[in-house]
N, C-alpha and C positions, 0 to 999 in steps of 0.2 A: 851296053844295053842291059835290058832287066834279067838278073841269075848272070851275070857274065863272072868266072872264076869260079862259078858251082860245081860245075861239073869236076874241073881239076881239084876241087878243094875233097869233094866225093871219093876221086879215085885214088887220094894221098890216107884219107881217112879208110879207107875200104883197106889198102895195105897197112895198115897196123891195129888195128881194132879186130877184136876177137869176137868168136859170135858172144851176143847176148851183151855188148858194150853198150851204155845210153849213149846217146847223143844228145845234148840239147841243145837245139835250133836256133838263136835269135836273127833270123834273116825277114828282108823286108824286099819283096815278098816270098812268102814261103814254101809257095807250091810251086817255086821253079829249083826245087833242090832235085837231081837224080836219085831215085829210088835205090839204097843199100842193102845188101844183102847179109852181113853179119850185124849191124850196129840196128839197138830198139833207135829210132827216133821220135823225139817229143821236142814238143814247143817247150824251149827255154821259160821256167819260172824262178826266178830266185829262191825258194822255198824247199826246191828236189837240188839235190846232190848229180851229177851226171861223172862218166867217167872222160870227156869230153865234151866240149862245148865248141860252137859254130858262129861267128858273128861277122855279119856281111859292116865293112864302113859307111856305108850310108843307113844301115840302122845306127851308128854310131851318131853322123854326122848329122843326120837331117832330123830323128826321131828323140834324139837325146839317149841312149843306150848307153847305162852307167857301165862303160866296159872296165872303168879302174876298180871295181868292186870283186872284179872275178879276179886279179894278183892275189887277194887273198887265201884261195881255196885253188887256185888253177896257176897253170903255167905256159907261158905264150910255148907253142910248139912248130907253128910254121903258120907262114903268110903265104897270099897267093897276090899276087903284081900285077897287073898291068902296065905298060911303059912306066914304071918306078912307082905306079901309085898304089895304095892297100886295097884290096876288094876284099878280102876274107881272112878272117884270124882264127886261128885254130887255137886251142889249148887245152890241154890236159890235168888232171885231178893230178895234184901234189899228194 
């Protein structure tokens, strides 16, 4: 369903991000993310640097979300599953 793996993706990111971490956001939709308590969150722009980045697969899939563009500056850091499929990719600033 809609946000299914937010909430887990939330409480993986909550354990390792320090207060005042960015986050940027590319989820569709995006007011089903759990509210975090150390990390700024912002909607993902190509343009800001973030120390972490969020991107649900069906912004990948259905929206075209250039996700091969973040290997450059970022680093895949953990997935979230459903029965073997991707719902959320996490990654971190190199």
């Amino acid at each position: 369903g809609w946000g299914e793996g937010l909430k887990e993706a939330a409480l993986y990111l909550e354990s390792i991000t320090e207060e005042g971490n960015t986050v940027g956001i590319a989820l569709v939709p995006s007011h089903t993310l759990p509210p975090m308590r150390k990390a700024v969150v912002k909607k993902y722009t190509k343009t800001e640097l973030y120390d972490f980045v969020m991107v649900n697969y069906y912004n990948v899939i259905r929206e075209g979300f250039p996700i091969d563009e973040l290997n450059t500056k970022y680093k895949l850091i953990h997935t979230v599953n459903a029965d073997n499929a991707p719902l959320i990719f996490i990654f971190k600033r190199k």
